[in-house]
Backbone bond lengths (Angstrom), bond angles and torsions (degrees), N, CA, C in turn:
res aa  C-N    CA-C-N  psi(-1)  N-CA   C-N-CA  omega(-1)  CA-C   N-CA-C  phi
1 X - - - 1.455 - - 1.519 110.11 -
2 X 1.124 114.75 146.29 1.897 123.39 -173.37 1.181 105.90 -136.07
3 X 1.274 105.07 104.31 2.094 109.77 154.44 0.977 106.99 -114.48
4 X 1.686 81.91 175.87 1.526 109.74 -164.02 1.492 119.30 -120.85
5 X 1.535 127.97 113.87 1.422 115.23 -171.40 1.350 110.34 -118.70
6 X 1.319 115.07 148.45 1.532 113.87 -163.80 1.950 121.22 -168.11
7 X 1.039 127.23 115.55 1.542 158.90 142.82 1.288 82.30 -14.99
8 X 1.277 120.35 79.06 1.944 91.48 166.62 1.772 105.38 -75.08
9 X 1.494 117.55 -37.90 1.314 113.23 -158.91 1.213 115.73 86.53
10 X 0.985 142.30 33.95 1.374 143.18 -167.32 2.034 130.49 96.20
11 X 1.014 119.02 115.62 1.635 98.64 172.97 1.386 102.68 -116.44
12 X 1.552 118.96 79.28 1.580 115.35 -170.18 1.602 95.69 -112.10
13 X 1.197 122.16 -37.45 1.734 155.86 170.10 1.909 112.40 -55.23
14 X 1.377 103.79 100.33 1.493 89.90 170.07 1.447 136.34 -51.15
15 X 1.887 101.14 -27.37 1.329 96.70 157.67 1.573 133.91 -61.47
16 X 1.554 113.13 -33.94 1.471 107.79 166.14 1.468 97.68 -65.02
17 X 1.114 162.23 143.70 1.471 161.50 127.80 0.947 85.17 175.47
18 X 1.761 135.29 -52.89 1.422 122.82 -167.33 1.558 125.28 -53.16
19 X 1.737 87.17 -54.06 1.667 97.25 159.93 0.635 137.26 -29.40
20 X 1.302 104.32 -58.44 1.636 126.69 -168.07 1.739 99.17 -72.83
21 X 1.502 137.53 -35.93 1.158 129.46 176.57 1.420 98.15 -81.86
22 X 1.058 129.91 -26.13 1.429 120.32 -173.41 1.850 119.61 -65.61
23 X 1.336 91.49 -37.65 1.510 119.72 -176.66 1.859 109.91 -69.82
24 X 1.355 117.32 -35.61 0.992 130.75 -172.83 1.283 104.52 -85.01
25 X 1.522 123.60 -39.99 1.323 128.46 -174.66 1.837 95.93 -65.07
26 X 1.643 99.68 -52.67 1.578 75.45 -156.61 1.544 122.26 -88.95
27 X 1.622 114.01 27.39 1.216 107.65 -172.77 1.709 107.52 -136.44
28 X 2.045 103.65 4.50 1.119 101.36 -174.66 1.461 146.39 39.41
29 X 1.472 120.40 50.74 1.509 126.92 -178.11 1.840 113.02 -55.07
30 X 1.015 109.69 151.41 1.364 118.60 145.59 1.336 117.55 -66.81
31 X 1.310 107.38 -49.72 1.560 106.64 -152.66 1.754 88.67 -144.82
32 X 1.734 109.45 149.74 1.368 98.71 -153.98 1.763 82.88 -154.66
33 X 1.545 104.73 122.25 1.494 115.48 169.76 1.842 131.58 -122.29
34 X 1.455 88.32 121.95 1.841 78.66 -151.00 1.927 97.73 -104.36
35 X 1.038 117.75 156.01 1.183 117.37 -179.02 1.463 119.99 -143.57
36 X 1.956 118.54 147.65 1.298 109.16 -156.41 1.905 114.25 49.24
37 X 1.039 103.39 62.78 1.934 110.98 -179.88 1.439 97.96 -89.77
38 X 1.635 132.12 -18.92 1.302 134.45 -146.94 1.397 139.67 1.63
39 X 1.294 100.69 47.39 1.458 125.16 -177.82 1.811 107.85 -103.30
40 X 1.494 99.72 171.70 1.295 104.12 143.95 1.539 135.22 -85.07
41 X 1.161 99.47 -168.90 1.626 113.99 163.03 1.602 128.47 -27.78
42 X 1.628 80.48 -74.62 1.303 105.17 -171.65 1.544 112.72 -81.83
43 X 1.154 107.67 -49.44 1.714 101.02 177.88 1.515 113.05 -71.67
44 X 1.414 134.32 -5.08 1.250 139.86 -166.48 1.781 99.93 -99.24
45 X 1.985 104.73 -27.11 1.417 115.59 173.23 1.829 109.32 -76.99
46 X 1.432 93.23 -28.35 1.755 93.04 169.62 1.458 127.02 -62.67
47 X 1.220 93.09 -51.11 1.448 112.78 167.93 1.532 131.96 -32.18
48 X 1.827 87.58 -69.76 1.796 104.74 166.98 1.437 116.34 -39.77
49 X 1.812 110.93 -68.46 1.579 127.58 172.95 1.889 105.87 -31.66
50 X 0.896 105.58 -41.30 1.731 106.88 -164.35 1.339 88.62 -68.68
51 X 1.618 121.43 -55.87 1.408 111.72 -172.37 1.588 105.97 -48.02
52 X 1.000 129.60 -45.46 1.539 113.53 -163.25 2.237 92.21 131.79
53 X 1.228 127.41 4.53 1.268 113.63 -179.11 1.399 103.62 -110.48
54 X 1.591 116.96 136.04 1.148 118.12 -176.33 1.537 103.79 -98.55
55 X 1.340 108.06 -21.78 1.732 97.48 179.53 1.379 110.71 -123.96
56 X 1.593 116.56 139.22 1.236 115.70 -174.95 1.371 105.93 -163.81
57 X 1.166 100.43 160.97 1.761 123.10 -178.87 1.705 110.83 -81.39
58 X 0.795 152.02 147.75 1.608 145.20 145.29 1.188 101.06 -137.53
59 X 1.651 107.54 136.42 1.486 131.71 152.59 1.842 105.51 -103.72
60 X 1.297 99.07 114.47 1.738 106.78 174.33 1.765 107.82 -67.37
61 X 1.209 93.84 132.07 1.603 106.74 172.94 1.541 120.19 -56.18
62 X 1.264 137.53 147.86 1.658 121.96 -166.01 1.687 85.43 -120.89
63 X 1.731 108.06 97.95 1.179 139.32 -167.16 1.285 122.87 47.68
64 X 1.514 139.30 -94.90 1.340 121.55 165.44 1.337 114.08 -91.80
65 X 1.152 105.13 -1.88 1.691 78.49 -169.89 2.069 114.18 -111.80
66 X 1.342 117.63 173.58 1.574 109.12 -166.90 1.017 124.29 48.92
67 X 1.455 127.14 -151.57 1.202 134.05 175.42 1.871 87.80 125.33
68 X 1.255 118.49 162.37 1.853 122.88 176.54 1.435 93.38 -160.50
69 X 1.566 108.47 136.94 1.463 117.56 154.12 1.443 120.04 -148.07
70 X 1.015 97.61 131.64 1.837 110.36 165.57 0.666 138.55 -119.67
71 X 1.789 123.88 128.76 1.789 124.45 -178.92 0.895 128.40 -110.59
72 X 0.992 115.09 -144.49 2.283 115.11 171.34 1.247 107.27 160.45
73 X 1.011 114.94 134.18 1.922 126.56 164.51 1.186 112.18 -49.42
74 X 1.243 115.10 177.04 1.574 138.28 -165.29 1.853 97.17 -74.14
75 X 1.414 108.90 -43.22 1.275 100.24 -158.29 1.511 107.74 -79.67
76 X 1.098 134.85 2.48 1.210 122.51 151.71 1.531 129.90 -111.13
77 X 1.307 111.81 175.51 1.606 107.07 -178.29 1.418 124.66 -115.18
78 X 1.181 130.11 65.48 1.608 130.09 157.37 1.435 131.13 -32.39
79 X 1.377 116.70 123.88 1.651 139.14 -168.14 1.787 104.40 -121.08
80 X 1.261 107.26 96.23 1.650 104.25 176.61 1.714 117.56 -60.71
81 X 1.062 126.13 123.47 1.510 121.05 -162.30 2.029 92.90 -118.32
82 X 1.078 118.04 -24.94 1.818 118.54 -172.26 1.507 107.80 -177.68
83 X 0.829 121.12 152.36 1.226 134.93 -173.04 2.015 122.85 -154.74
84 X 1.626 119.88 112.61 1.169 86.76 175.19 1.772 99.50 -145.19
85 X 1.404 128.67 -152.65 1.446 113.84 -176.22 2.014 99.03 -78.81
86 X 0.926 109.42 6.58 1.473 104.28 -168.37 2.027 96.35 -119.03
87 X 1.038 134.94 -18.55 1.295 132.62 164.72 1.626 109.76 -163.53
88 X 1.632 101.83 -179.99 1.649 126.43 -169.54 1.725 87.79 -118.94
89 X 1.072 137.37 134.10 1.476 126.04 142.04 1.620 107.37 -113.04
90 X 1.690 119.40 160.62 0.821 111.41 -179.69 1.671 110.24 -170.50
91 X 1.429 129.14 -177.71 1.370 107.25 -153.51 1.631 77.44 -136.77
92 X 1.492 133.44 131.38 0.996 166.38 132.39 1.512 142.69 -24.38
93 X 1.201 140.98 58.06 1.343 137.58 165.44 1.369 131.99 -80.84
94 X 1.175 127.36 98.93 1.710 117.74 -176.28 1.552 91.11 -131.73
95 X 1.699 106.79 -140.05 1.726 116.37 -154.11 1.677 97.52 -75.24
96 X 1.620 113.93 -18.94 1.887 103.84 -178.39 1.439 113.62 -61.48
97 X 1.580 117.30 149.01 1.105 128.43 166.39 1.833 111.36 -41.83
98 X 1.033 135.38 -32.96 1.384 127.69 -178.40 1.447 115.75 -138.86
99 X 1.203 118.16 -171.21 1.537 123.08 -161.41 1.494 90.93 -104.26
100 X 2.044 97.90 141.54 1.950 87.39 166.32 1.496 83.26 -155.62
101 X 0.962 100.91 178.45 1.678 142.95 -172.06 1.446 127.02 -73.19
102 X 1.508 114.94 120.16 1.833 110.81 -178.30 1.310 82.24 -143.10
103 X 1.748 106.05 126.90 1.183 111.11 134.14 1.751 140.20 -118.06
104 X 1.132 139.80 129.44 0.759 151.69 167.33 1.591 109.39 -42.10
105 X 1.388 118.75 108.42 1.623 102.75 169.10 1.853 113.92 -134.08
106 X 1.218 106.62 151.04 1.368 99.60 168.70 1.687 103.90 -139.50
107 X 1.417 120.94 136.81 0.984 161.98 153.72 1.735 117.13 -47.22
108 X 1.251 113.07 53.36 1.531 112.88 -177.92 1.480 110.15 -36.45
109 X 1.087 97.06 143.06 1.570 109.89 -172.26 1.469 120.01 -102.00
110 X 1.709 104.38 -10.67 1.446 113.56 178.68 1.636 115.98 -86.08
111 X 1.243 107.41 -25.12 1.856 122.20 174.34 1.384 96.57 -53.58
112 X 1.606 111.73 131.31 1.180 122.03 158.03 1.280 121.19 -69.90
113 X 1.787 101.79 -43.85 1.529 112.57 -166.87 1.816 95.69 -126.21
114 X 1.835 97.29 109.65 1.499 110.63 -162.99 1.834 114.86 -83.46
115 X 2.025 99.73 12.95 1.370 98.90 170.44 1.551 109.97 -42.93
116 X 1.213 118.49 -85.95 1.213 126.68 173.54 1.838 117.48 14.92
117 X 1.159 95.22 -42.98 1.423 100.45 -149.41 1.638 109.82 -103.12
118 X 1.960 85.55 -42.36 1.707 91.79 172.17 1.556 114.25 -65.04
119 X 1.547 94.65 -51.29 1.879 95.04 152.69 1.804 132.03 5.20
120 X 1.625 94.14 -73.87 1.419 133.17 -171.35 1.544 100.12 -60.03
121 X 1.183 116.48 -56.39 1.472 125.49 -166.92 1.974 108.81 -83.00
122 X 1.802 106.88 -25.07 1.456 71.55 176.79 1.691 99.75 -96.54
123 X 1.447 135.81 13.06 1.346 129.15 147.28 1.410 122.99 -52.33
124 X 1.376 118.53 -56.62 1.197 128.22 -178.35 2.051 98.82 -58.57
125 X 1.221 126.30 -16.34 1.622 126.51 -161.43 1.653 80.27 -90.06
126 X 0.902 123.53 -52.77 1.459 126.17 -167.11 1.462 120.82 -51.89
127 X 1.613 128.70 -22.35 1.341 130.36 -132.46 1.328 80.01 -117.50
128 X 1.311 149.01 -41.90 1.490 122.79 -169.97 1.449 101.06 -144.24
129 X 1.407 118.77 153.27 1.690 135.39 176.44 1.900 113.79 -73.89
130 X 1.348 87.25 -5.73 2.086 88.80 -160.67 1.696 91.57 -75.32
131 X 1.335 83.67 164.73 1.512 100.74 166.29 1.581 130.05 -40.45
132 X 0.965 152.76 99.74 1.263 167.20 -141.78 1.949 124.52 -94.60
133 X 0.941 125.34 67.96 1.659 114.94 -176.57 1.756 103.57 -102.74
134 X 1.852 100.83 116.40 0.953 112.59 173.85 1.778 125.54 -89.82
135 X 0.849 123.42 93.24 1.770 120.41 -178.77 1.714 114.65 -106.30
136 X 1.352 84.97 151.19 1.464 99.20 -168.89 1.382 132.93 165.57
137 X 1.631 119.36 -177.83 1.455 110.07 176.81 1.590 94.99 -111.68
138 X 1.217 161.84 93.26 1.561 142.13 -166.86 1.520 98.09 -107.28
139 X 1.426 129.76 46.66 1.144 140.15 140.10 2.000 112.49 49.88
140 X 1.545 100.33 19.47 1.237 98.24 -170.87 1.605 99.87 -152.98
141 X 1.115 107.25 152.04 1.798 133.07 -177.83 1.924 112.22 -81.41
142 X 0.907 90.80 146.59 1.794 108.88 161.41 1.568 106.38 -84.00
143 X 1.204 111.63 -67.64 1.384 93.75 -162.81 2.065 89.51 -142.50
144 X 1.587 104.12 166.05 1.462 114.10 160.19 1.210 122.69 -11.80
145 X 1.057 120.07 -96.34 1.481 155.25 -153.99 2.069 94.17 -61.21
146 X 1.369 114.62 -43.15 1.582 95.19 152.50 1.366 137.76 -22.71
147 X 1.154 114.68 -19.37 1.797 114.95 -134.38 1.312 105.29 -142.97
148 X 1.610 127.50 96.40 1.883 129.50 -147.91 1.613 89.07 -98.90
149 X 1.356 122.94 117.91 1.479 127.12 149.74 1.812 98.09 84.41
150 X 1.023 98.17 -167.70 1.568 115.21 -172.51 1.435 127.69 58.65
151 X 1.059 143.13 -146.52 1.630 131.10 163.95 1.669 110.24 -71.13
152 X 1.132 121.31 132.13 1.390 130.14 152.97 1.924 118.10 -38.37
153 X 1.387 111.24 102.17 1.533 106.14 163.43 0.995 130.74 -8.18
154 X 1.488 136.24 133.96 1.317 109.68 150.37 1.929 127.67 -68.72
155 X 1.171 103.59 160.57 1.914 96.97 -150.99 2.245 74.47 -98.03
156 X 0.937 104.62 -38.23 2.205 82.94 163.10 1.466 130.79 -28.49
157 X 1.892 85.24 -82.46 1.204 85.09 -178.73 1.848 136.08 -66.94
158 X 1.454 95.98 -14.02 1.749 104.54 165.17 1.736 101.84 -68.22
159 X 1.646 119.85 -28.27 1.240 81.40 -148.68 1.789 92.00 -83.47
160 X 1.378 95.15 -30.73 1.803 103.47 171.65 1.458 114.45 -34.79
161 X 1.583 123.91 -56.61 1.790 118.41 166.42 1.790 100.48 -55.85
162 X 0.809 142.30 -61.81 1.496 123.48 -166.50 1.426 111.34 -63.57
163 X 1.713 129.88 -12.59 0.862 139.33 -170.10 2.054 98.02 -76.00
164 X 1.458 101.78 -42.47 1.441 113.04 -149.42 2.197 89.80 -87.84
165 X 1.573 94.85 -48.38 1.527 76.18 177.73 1.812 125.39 -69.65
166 X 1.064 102.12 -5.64 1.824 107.51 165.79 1.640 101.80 -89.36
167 X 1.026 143.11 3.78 1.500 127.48 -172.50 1.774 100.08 -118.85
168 X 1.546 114.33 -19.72 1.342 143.15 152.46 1.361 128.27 -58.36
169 X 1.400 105.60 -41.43 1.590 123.88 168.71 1.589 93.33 73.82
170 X 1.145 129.61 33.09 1.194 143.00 162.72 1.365 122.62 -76.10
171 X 1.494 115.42 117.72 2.337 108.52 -176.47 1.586 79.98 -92.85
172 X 1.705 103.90 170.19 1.267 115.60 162.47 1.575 82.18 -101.73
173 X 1.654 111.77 156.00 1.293 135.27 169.05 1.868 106.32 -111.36
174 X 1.214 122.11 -1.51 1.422 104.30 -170.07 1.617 106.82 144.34
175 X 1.597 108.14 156.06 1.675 104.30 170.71 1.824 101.35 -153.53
176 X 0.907 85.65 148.49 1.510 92.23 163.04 1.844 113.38 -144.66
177 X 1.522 103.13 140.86 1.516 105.89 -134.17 1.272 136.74 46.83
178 X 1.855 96.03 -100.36 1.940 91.69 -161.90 2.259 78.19 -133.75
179 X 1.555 97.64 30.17 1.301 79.66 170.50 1.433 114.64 -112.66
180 X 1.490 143.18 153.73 1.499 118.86 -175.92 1.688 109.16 -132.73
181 X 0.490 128.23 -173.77 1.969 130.39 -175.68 1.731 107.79 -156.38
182 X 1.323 86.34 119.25 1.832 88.30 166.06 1.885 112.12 -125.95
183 X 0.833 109.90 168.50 1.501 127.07 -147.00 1.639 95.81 -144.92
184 X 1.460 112.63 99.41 1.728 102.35 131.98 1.163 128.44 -137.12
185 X 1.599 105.89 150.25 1.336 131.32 -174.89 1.969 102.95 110.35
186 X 1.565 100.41 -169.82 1.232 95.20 -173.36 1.625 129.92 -109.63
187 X 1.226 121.30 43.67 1.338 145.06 -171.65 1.813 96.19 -24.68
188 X 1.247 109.51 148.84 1.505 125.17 171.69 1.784 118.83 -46.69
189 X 0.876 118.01 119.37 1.880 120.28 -163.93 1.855 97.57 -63.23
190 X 1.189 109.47 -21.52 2.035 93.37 170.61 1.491 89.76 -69.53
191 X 1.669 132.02 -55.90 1.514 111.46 -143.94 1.619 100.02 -61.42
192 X 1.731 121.11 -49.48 0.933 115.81 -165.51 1.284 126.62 -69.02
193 X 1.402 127.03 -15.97 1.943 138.99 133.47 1.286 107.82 -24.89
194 X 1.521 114.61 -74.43 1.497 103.19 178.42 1.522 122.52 -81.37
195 X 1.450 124.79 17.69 1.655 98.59 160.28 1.660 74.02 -104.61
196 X 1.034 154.69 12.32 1.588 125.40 147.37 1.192 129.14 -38.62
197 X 1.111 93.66 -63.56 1.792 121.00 179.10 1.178 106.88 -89.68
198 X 1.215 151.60 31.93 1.414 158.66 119.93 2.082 93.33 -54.00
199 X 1.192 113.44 -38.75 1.513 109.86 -179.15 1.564 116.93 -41.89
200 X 1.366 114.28 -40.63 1.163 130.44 -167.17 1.489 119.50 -80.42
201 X 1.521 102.75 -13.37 2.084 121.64 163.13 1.289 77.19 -69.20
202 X 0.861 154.92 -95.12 1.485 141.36 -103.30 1.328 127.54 -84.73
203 X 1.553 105.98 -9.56 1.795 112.86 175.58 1.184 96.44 -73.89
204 X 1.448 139.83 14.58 1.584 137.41 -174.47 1.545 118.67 14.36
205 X 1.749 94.05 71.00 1.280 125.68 156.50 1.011 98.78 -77.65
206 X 1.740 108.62 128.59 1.289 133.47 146.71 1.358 128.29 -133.59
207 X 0.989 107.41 141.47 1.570 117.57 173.66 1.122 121.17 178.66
208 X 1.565 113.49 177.19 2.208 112.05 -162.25 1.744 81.94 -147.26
209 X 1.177 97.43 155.45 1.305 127.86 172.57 2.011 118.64 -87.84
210 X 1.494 99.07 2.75 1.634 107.20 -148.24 1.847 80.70 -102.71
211 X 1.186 115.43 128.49 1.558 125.70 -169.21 1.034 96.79 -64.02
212 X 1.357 128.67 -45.65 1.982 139.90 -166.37 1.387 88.68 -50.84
213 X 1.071 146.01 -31.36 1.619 144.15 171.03 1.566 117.69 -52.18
214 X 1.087 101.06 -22.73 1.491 95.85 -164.27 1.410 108.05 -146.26
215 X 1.748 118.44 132.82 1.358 115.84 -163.27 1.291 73.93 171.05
216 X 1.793 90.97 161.38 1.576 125.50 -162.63 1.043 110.42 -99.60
217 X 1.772 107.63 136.36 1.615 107.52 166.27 1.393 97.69 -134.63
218 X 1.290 105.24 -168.38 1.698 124.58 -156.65 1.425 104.12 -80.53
219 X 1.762 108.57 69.80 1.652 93.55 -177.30 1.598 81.27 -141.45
220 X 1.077 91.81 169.73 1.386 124.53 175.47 1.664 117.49 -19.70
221 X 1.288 135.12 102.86 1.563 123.05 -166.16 1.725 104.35 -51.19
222 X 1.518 130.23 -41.44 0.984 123.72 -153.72 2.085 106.20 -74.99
223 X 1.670 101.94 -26.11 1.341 112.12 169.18 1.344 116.73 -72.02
224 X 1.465 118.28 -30.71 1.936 94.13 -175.81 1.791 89.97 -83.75
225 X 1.425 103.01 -39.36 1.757 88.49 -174.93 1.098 131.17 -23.10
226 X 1.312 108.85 -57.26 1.848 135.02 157.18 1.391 114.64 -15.58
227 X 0.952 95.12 -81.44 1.272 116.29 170.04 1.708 129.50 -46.07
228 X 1.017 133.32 -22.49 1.611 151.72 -140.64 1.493 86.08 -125.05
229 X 1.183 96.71 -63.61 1.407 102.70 169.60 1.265 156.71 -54.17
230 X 1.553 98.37 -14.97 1.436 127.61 -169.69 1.838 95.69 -113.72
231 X 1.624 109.11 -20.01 1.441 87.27 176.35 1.896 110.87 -107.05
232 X 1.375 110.96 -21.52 1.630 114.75 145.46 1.819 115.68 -33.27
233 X 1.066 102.92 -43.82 1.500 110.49 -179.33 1.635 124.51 -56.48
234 X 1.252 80.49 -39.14 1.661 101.40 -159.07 1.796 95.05 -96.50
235 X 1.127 123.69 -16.37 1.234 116.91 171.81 1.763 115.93 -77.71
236 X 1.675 103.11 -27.92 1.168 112.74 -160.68 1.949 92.72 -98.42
237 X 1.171 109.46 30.75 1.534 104.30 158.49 0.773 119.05 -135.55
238 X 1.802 135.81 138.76 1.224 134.47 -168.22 1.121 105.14 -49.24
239 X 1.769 118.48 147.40 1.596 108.07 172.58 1.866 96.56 -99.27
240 X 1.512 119.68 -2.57 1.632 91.94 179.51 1.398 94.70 -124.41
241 X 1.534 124.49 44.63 1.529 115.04 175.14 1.432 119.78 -66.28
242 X 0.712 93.48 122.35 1.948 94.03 166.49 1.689 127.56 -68.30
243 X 1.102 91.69 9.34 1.613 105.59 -160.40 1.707 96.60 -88.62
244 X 1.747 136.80 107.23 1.295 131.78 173.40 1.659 110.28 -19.87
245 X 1.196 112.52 -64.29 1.696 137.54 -170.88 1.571 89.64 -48.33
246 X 1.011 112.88 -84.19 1.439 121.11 -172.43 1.279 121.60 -45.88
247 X 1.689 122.68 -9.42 1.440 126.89 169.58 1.585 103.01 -83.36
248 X 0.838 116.90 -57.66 1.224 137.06 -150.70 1.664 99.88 -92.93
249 X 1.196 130.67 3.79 1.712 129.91 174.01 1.916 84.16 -111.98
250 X 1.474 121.75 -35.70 1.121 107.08 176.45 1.693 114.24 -55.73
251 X 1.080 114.70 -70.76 1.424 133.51 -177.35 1.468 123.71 -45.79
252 X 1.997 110.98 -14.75 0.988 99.19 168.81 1.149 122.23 -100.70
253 X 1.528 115.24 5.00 1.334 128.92 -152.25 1.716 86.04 -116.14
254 X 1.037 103.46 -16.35 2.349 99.92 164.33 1.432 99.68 -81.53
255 X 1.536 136.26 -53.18 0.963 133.29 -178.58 1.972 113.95 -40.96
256 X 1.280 97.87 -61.59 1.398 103.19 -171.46 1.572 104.60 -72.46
257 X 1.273 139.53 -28.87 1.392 130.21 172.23 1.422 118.24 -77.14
258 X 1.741 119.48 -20.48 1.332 131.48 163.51 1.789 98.38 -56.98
259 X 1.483 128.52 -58.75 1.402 130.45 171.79 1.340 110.85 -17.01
260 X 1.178 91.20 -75.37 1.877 115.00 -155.03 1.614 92.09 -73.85
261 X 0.996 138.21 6.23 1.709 131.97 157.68 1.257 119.06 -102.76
262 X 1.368 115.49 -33.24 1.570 127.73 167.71 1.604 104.15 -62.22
263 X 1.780 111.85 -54.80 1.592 103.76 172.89 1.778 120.77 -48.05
264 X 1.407 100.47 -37.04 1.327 123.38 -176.67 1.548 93.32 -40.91
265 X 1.236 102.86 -72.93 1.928 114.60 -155.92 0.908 92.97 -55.55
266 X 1.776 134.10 -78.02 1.383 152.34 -155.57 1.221 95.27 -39.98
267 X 1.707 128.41 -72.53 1.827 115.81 174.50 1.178 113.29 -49.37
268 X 1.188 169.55 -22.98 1.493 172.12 179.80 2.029 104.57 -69.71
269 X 1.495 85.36 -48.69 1.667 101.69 -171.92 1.899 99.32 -59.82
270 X 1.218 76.73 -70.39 1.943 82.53 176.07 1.798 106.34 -52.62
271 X 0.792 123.20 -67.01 1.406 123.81 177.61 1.768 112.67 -22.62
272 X 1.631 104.72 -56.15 1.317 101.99 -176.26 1.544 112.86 -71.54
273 X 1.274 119.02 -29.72 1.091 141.65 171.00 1.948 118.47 -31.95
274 X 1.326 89.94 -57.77 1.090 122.29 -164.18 2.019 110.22 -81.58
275 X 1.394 95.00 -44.32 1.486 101.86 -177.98 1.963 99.46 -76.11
276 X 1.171 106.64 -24.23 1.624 108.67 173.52 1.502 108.94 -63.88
277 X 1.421 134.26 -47.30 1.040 137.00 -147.88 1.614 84.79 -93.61
């Protein structure tokens, strides 16, 4: 089984929705956890439907900020067990011999003091023996050396999260960005391969192979170059090599052409911005 967890930052923007369908299309989840959606109910239920999920959870955002939703395809079976503005829990049936455990968590970022929350999570540790998969954004570090430039952590509240995932009996398995995954018990070594590489959704690579994507406007020669260049690149690497090198020269070369389209929009955004005012 393969999900997908994700920071949307908001889905108020038709361009976030695209993403967000774009992202879903090309990596096909089972099961799909979105966080900060800052929607409601209903438009957050529109949303889901567009992706392609007919059943889903929503927690409405309390005005701009948060909001959580989760879906899943037909082929598996979801059991709502708790629900609150800070996570989804829920009980699990797909192709494994037995039933286990996903929760959805997010880590509000506006709490000064994240008792509250660690609170939340070693309640939720308490309530059942099954297998355990923790996903999420929980807006907080393990240790220093995580954390490139800006103010130094406080070394408390890190040590308070390492405090809560040992009282959880929770390992971290891995992160990519600011998303992290914990794991307890001993789940089957394919599932835990693929929420490995579930790491690799989350650098929110995007990109299409379809030329109508890409075309010149009145910017800077050295910026579309970039760009032109970065998706020439990506054509000219195998997309099913087996070769380490060749995964990983692919993937960085989506990363950096995902850039130069995000720069793309963002100047356009200001641009219109600007000719309005």
């Amino acid at each position: 089984m393969k999900s997908l967890c994700w920071n949307v930052l908001g889905l108020g923007s038709p361009r976030a929705v695209r993403r967000l369908c774009f992202l879903v299309k090309q990596h096909n989840p089972h099961l799909l956890f979105l966080m900060e959606t800052k929607l409601d109910k209903k438009r957050m239920e529109k949303v889901r439907r567009k992706c392609g999920f007919v059943h889903g959870i929503e927690v409405e955002a309390e005005g701009s900020r948060g909001g959580l939703c989760m879906a899943w395809k037909n082929d598996i079976s979801v059991s709502l067990r708790s629900f609150s503005r800070w996570h989804i829990d829920v009980l699990i049936e797909d192709n494994l011999e037995e039933e286990w455990r996903y929760t959805g968590f997010y880590g509000f970022p506006y709490l000064k003091d994240k008792n509250p929350v660690w609170n939340l999570l070693r309640r939720l540790a308490k309530e059942s023996d099954l297998h355990w998969l923790v996903e999420g954004d929980f807006n907080e570090i393990l240790y220093s050396f995580e954390k490139c430039g800006g103010i130094p952590r406080d070394e408390k509240r890190m040590e308070a999260f390492r405090e809560t995932l040992v009282d959880c009996q929770l390992f971290d398995i891995g992160f990519s960005g600011v998303r992290f995954t914990w794991e307890r018990g001993n789940l089957p070594e394919t599932n835990i391969r693929e929420r490995l590489d579930r790491g690799l959704q989350m650098k929110n690579v995007e990109y299409s192979s379809a030329p109508s994507l890409f075309y010149f406007r009145s910017l800077s020669p050295s910026f579309e170059y970039k760009k032109v260049e970065s998706f020439h690149k990506d054509q000219k690497i195998p997309f099913r090599s087996l070769v380490d090198h060749g995964r990983i020269s692919r993937n960085n070369t989506k990363i950096h052409l995902n850039l130069e389209i995000d720069k793309d929009e963002m100047y356009w955004e200001q641009r219109v911005r600007q000719n309005w005012l």
